[in-house]
VEXDO-325478 format. One line per field, with one value per residue: x, y, z of N, C-alpha, C in turn; residue in three letters; residue number from 0. Coordinates in steps of 0.1 Angstrom, whole numbers. Atoms other than C-alpha are relative to their C-alpha. Layout:
% residues N
n_c1: (X_...)
n_c2: (Y_...)
n_c3: (Z_...)
ca_c1: (X_...)
ca_c2: (Y_...)
ca_c3: (Z_...)
c_c1: (X_...)
c_c2: (Y_...)
c_c3: (Z_...)
resn: (ALA_...)
resi: (NUM_...)
END
This chain:
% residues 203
n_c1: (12_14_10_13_6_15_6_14_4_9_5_5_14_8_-4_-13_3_-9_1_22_-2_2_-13_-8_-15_-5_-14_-9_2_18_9_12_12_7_17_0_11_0_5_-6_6_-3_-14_0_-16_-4_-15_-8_-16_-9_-14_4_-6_0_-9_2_-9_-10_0_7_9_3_11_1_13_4_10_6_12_6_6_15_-4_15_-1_5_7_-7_-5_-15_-2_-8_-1_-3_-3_9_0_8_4_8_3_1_-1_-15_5_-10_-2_3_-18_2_-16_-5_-6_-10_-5_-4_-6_-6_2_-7_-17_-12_0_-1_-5_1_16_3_14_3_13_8_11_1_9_11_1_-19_-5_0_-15_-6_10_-10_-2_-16_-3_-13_-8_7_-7_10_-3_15_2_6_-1_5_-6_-8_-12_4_-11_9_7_0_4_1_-6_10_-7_2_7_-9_-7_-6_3_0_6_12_5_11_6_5_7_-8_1_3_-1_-7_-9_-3_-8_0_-17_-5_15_10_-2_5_15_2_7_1_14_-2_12_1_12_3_12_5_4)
n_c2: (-9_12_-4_-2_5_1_13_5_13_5_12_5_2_-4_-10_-9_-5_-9_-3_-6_-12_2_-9_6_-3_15_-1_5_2_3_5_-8_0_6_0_14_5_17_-3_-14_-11_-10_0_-9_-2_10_-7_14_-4_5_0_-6_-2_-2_-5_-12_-14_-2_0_-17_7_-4_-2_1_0_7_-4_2_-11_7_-8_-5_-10_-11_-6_-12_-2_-4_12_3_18_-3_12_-5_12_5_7_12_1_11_12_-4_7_-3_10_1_-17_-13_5_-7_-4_3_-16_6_-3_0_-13_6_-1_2_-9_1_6_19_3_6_-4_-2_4_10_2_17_-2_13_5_-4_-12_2_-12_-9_1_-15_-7_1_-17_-2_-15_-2_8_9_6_7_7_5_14_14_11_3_-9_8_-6_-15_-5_-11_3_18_3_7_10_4_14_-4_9_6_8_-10_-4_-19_-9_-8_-9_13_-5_-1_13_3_-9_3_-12_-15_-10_-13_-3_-15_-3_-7_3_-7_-8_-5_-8_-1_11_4_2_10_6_11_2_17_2_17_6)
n_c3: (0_1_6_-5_6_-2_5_8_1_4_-3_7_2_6_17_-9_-10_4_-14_-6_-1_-13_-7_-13_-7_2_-6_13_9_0_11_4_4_13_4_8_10_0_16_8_3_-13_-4_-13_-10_-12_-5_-12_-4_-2_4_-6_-12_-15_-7_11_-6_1_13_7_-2_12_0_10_8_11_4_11_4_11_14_6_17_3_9_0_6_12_8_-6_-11_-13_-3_-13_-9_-10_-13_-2_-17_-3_14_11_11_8_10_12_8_-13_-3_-10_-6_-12_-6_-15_-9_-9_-5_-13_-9_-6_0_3_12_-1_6_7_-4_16_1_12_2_13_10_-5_5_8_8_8_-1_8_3_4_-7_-8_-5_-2_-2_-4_-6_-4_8_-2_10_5_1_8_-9_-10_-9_-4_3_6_8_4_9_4_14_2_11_12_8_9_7_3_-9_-7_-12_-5_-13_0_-5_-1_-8_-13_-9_-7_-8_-17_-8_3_-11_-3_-7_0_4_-17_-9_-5_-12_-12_5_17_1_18_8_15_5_10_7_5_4_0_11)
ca_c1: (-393_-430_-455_-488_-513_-552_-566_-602_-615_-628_-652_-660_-694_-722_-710_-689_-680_-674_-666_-698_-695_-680_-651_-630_-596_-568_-536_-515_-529_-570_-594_-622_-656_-674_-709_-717_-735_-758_-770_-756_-785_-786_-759_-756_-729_-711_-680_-652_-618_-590_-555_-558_-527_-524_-501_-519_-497_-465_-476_-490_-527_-539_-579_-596_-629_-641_-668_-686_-705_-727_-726_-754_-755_-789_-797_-807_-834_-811_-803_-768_-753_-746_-730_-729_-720_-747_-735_-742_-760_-778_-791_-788_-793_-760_-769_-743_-726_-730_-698_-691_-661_-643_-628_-601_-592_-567_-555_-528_-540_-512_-479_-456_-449_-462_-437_-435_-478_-493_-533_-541_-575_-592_-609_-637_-656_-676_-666_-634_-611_-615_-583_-563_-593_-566_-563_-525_-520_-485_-463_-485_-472_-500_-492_-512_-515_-527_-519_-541_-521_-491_-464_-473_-461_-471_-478_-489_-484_-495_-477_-500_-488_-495_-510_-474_-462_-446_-446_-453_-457_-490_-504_-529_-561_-588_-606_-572_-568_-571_-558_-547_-522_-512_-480_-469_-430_-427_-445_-475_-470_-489_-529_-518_-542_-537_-569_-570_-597_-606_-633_-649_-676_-704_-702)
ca_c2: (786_776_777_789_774_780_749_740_713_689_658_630_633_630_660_682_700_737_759_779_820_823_838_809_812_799_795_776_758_749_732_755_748_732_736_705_698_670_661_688_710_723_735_738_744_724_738_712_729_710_707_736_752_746_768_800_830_819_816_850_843_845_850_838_846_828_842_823_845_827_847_862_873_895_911_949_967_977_939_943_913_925_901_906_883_869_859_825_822_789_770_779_763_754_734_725_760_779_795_805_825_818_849_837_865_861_887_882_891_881_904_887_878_848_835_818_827_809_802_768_761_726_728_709_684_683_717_728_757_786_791_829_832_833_870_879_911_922_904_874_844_819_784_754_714_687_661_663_690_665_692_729_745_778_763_726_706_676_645_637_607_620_601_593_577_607_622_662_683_704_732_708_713_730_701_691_714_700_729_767_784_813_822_857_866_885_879_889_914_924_939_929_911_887_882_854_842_819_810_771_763_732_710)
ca_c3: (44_45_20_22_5_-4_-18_-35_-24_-45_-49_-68_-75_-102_-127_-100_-73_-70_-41_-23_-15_20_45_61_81_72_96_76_55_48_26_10_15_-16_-31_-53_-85_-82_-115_-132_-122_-83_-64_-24_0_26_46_58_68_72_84_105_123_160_169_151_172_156_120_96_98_64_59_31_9_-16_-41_-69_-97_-127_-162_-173_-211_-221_-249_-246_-260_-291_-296_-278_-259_-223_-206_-163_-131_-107_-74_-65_-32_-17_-47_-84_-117_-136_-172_-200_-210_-181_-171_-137_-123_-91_-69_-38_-17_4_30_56_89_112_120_99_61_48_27_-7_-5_-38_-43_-61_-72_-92_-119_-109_-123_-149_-161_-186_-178_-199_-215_-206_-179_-152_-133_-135_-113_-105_-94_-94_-118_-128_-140_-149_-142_-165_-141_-114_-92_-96_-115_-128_-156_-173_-207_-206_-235_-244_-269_-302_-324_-359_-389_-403_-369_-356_-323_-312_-283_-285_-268_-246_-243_-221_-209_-204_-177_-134_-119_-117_-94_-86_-74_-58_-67_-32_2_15_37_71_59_22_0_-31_-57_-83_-102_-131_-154_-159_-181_-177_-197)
c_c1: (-12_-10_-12_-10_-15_-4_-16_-3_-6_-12_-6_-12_-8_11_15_-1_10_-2_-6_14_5_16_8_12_5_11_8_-2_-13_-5_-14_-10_-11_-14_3_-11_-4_-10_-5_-14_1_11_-1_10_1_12_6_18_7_13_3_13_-3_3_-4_7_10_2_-7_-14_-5_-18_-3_-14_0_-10_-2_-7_-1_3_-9_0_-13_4_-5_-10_4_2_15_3_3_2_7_5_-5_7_-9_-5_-6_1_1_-1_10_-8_14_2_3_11_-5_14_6_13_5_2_11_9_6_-4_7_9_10_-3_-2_7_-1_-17_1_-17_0_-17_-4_-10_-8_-10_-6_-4_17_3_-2_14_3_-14_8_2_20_2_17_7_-5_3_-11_7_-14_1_-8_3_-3_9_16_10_-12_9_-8_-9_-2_-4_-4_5_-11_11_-10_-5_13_11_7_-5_-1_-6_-11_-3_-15_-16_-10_-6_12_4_-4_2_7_9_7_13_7_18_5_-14_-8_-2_-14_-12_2_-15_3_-14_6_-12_0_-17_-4_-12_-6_1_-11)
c_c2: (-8_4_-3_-4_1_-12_2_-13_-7_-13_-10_-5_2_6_4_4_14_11_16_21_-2_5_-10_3_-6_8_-3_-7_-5_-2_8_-12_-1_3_-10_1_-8_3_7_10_9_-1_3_-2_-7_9_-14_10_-10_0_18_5_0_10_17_15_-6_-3_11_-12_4_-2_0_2_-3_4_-6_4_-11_12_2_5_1_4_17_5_2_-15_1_-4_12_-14_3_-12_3_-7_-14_-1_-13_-8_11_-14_3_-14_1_15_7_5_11_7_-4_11_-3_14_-1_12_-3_11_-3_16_-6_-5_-12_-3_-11_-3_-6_-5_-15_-6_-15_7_-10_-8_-1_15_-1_14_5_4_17_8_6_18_-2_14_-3_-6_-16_-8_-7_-14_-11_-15_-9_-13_-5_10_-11_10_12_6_13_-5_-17_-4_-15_-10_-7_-5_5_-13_-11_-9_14_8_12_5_9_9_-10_13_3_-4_-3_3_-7_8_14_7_13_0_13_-3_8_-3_11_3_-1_5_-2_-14_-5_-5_-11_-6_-7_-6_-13_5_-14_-7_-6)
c_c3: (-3_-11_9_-10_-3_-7_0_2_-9_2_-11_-4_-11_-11_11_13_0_15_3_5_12_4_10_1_-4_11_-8_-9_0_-12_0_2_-14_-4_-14_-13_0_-11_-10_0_21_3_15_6_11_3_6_-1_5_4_7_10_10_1_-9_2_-7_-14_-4_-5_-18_-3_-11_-5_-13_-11_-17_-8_-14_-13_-6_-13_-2_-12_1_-8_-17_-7_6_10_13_7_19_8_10_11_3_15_-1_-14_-14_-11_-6_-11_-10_-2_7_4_16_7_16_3_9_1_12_12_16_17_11_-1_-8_-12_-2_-14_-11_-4_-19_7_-9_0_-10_-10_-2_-11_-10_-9_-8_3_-12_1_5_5_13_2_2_4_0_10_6_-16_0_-10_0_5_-10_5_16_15_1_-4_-10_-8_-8_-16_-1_-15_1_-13_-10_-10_-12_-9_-7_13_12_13_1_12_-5_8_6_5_11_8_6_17_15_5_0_13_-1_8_1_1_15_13_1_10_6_-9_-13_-5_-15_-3_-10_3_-17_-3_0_-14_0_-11_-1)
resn: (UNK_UNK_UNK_UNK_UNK_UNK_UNK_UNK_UNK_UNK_UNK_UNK_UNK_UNK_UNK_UNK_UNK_UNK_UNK_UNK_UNK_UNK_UNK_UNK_UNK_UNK_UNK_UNK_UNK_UNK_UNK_UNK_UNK_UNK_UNK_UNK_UNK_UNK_UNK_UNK_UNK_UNK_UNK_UNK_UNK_UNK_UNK_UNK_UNK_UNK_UNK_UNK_UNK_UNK_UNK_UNK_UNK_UNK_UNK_UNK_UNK_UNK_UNK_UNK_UNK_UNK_UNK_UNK_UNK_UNK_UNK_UNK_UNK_UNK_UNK_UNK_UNK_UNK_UNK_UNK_UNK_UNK_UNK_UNK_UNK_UNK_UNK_UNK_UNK_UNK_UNK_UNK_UNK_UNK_UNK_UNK_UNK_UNK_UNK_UNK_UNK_UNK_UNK_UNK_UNK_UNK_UNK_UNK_UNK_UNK_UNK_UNK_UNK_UNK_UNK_UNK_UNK_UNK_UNK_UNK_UNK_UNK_UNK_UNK_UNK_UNK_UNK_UNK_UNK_UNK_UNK_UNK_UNK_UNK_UNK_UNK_UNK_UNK_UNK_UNK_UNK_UNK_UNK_UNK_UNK_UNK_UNK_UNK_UNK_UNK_UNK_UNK_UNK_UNK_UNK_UNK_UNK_UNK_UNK_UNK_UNK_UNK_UNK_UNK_UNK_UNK_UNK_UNK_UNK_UNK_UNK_UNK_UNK_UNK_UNK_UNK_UNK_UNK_UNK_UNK_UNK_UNK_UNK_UNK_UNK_UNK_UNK_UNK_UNK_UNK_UNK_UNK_UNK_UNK_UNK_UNK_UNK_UNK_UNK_UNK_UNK_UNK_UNK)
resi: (0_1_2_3_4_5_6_7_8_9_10_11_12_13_14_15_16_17_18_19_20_21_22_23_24_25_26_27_28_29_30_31_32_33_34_35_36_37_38_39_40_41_42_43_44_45_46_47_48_49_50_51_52_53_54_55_56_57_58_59_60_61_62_63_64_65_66_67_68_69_70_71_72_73_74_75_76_77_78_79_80_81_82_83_84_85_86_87_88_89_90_91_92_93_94_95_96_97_98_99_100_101_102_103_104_105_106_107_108_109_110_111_112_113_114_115_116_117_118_119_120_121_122_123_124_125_126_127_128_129_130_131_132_133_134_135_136_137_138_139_140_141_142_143_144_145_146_147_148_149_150_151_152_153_154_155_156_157_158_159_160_161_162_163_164_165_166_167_168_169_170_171_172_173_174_175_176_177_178_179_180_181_182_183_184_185_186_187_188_189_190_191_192_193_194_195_196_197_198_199_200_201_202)
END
């Protein structure tokens, strides 16, 4: 059976790179479209797809959108925090702190189930996952990486050598954090759609 894959591109640049509002296709497998931090204050968009089924009639087409929102926290006339989410469009200012959410979409558009369907996303750059920001609908499993997308596990820990010599597993943390996935426990049917989303903040 095949997996399906959404992927986040990233890049090694400056502070980061994080991926821009936008509706690309995927056949079987594709690289999001990026919007970049360059010296951790603007942000603009680039698209590069990649890796692109040929053969797109005999694979379940899966269609994906992407949506980036900034956090906004206000205070009200009373003095009470409201705290909303700004759509990132074209350019924005991102400074230390800032947190911004990331929204995948995916909805299969083919006739046929796409099997073993997970989302995986980076956590890019210059920001730290927010810990137990992770959307968990039904029947949707999320785990985690601390090694660069090399092995996922739901709780990563990390090994800390104590003051007396001693060794311990830890609960690692959120800086720790490279990447988030999503994995759905049954396929995604015909007109179905999976959501997952996840928090950063700048550092």
């Amino acid at each position: 059976m095949k997996k399906y894959w959404i992927l986040g591109a990233g890049a090694a640049i400056a502070l980061s790179a994080l991926p821009l509002n936008g509706s690309p296709a995927l056949a079987e497998r594709a690289s999001l479209g990026i919007a970049q931090i360059f010296n951790g204050s603007a942000i603009s968009a680039t698209r590069n797809f990649v890796e692109i089924a040929q053969n797109v009639l005999t694979q379940p087409k899966v269609n994906l959108h992407l949506v980036v929102d900034q956090q906004v926290v206000k205070k009200d006339q009373q003095g009470k925090t409201i705290t909303t989410w700004q759509p990132m469009n074209g350019k924005v200012q991102a400074k230390p702190g800032d947190i911004f959410r990331f929204t995948v979409t995916g909805k299969n558009e083919g006739n046929r189930e796409a099997k073993n369907f997970a989302i995986t996303q980076p956590v890019p750059k210059g920001t730290v996952y927010q810990l137990d920001s992770a959307t968990l609908a039904q029947g949707i499993i999320a785990t985690y990486s601390i090694d660069q997308g090399k092995t996922f596990v739901a709780r990563p820990v990390v090994k800390v050598t104590l003051p007396n010599g001693k060794v311990e597993e830890r609960p690692a943390p959120a800086k720790a954090y490279s990447h988030v996935r999503w994995t759905m426990s049954q396929d995604l049917k015909p007109n179905a759609s999976a959501i997952a989303a996840y928090q950063v903040k700048v550092r």
